[in-house]
N, C-alpha and C positions, 0 to 999 in steps of 0.2 A: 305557160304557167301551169303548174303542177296542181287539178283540185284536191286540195285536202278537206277530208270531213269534221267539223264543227264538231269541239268536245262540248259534253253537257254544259250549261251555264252555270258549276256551281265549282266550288275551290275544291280541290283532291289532295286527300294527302301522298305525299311522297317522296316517302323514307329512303328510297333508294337511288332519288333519280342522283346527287350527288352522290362520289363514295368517298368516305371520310376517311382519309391518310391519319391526323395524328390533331389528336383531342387535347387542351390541358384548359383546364381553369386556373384563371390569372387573381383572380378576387371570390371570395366566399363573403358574403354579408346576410343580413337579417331575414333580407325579400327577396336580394339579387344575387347573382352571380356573374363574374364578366367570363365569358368561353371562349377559347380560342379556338377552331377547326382547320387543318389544312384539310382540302376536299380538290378532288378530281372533277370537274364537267366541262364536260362536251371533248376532252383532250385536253383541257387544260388543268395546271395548279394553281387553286387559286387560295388566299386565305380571306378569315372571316372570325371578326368576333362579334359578340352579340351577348345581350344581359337573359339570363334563364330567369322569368321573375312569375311569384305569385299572380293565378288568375284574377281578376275583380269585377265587382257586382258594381253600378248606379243605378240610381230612382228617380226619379222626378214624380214628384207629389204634385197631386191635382186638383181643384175643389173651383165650384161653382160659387162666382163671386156677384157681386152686384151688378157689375159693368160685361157680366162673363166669365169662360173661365180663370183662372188663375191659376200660377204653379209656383212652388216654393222654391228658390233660389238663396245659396247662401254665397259668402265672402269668405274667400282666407286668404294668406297668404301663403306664396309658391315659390321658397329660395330659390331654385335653379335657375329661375326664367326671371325674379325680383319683382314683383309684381301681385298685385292683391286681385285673386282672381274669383268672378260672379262663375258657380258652377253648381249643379245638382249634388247632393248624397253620394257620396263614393267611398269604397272602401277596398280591401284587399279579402281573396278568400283564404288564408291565412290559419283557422281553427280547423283543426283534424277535424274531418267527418262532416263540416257543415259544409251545406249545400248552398246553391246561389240565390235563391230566394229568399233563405234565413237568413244568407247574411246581408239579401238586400234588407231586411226588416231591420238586422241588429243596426246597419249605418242610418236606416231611418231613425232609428232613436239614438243611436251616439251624437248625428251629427247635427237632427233637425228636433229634436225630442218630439218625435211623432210613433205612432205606435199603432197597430191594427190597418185594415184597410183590405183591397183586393188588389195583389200586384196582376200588371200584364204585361209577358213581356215584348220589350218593341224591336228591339235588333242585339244582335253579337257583332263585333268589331277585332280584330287584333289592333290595336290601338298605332303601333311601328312595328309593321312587321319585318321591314328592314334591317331592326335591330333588339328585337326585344321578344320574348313566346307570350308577353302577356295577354291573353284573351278578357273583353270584358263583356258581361251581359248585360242591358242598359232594360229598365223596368219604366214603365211608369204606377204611380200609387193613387188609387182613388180611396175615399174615406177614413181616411188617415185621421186619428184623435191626437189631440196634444196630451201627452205622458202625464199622469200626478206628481211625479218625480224625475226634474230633470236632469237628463245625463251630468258627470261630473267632468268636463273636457279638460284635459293638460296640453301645455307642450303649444305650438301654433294653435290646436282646435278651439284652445281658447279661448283664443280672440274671434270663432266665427261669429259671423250677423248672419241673420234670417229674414226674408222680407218674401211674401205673399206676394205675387206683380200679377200682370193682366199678360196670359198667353201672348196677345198679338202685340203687345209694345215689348218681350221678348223673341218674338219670331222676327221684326223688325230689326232689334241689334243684332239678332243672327244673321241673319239678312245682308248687313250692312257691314260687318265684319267686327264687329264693339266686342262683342263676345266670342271668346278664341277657346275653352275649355272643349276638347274634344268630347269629354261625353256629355255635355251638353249643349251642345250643337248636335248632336246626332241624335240626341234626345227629342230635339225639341222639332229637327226636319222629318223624322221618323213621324214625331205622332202626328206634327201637320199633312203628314203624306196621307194620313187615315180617316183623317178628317173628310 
């Protein structure tokens, strides 16, 4: 057996290692795009489509409760998958020019009407990188104020609920599998890891 040396422990980009024979986009939309690549590797042809979509930011909000900490968890619902799903602040980075911090703040007040605080952030993820360039930054929020004025939600947002829980009776349904929201779940083993 042949020793090879151990690359860095950390993900590399690379543009080149595929070479891309013949590009089209099949779908233009709002966030996505579906792409189609014929690509060359290793000696083979192979194809490949995949969605080119908007980066996104989550938070998870966190405050010092009576029983402990607490983090704020909301409800929506999620057509694709039909299902009313418990997950953190998320949003898309979507506005020219803003950065991922701002728009963690702006989704803290769209989605949870919270406002102010100290974000820190806890990991990046490419969410499916099998199939998808979405990268997202996943935050958490300490000191977070409830807004004077709160957001005006349409559309699904609507209907979200908000509820203040006790960290460990959420790391528990993480835990256990009750809670399937990738970024929070990653949210939540992230900052227990810190702990």
């Amino acid at each position: 057996m042949t020793s090879v040396e151990r690359p860095a422990l950390q993900d590399t980009p690379a543009e080149d290692y595929a070479h891309i024979q013949e590009s089209s986009t099949h779908y233009c939309g709002a966030i996505l795009d579906i792409v189609r690549d014929d690509i060359e590797l290793d000696g083979q042809l192979l194809r490949r489509e995949y969605m080119t979509h908007d980066d996104a930011v989550a938070v998870m909000p966190i405050r010092e409760g009576a029983g402990g900490e607490e983090v704020l968890l909301i409800r929506q619902y999620r057509h694709p998958i039909r299902r009313i799903m418990w997950e953190i602040p998320a949003g898309l980075l979507d506005i020219e020019g803003e950065g991922a911090e701002a728009a963690a703040r702006r989704e803290l007040y769209e989605e949870a009407d919270l406002v102010g605080g100290e974000l820190t952030q806890l990991v990046q993820l490419y969410a499916t990188p099998g199939c998808s360039t979405e990268l997202y930054t996943i935050y958490a929020a300490r000191g977070c104020e409830q807004a004077t004025e709160p957001f005006e939600r349409t559309e699904e947002e609507a209907a979200i609920e908000r509820f203040w829980l006790p960290f460990d009776e959420v790391l528990r349904a993480v835990q256990s599998g009750a809670l399937r929201s990738p970024t929070l779940v990653t949210a939540v083993l992230a900052y227990a890891s810190m702990e």
